[in-house]
C-alpha positions as CSV (number, residue, x, y, z in Angstrom):
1,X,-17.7,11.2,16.8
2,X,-19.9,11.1,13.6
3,X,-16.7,11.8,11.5
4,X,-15.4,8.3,13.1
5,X,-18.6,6.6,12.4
6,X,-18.3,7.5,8.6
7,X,-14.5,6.6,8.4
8,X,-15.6,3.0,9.9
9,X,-18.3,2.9,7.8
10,X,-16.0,3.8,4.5
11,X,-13.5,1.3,5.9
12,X,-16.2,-1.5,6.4
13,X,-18.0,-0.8,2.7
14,X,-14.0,-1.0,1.0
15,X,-13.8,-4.7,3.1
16,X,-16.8,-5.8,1.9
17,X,-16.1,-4.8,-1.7
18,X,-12.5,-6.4,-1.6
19,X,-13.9,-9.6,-0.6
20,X,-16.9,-9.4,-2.9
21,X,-14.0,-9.0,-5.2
22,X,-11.5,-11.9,-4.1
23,X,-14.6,-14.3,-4.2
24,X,-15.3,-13.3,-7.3
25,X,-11.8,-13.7,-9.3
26,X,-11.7,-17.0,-7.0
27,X,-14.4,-18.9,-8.5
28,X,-13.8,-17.5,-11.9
29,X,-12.5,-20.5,-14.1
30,X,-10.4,-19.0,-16.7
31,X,-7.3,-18.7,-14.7
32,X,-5.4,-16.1,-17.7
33,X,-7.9,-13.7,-16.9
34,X,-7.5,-13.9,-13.0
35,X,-4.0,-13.5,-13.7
36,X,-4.5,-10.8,-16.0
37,X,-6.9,-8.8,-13.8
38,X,-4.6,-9.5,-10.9
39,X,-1.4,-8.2,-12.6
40,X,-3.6,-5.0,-13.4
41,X,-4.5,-4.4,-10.0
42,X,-1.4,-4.5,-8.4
43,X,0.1,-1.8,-11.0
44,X,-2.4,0.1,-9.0
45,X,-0.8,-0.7,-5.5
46,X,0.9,2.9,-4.1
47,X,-1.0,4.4,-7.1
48,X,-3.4,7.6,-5.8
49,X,-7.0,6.3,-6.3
50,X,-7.8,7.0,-9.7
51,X,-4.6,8.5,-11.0
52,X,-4.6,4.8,-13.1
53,X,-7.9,4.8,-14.4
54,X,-7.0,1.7,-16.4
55,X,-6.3,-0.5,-12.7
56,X,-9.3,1.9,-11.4
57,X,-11.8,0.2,-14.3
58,X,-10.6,-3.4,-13.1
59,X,-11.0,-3.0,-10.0
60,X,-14.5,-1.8,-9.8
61,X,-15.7,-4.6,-12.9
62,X,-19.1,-5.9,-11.4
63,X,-18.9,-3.4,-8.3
64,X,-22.6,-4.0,-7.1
C-alpha cells in the first residue's frame, strides 16, 4: 500500500509541474521562444528521462 501512495504522489508532483510549466510558456510573450522551447521538448517525447539532457535542461528551466 505505501508503494501506491508514493507512485500517486510521484504522479501528482509530475502534474503539478507540467502545468506549472504550460502556464508558464502560456503567458510568456515572446512567442519564438515558446515555439522554440516547445519544439525541444517534444524531441524529448519517447526519449528515456534524461538520455537527452539537452530536452531534459528545458524542461526543468524554472522548476520550483
Amino acid at each position: 500500500m505505501e508503494e501506491r501512495s508514493k507512485t500517486e504522489s510521484r504522479q501528482s508532483d509530475i502534474a503539478k509541474f507540467v502545468k506549472r510549466k504550460l502556464m508558464s510558456l502560456q503567458s510568456n510573450p515572446n512567442e519564438a521562444a515558446v515555439r522554440a522551447i516547445l519544439a525541444k521538448m517534444r524531441r524529448g517525447v519517447g526519449e528515456q528521462p534524461g538520455c537527452n539532457t539537452g530536452t531534459l535542461g528545458h524542461a526543468l528551466y524554472r522548476f520550483a
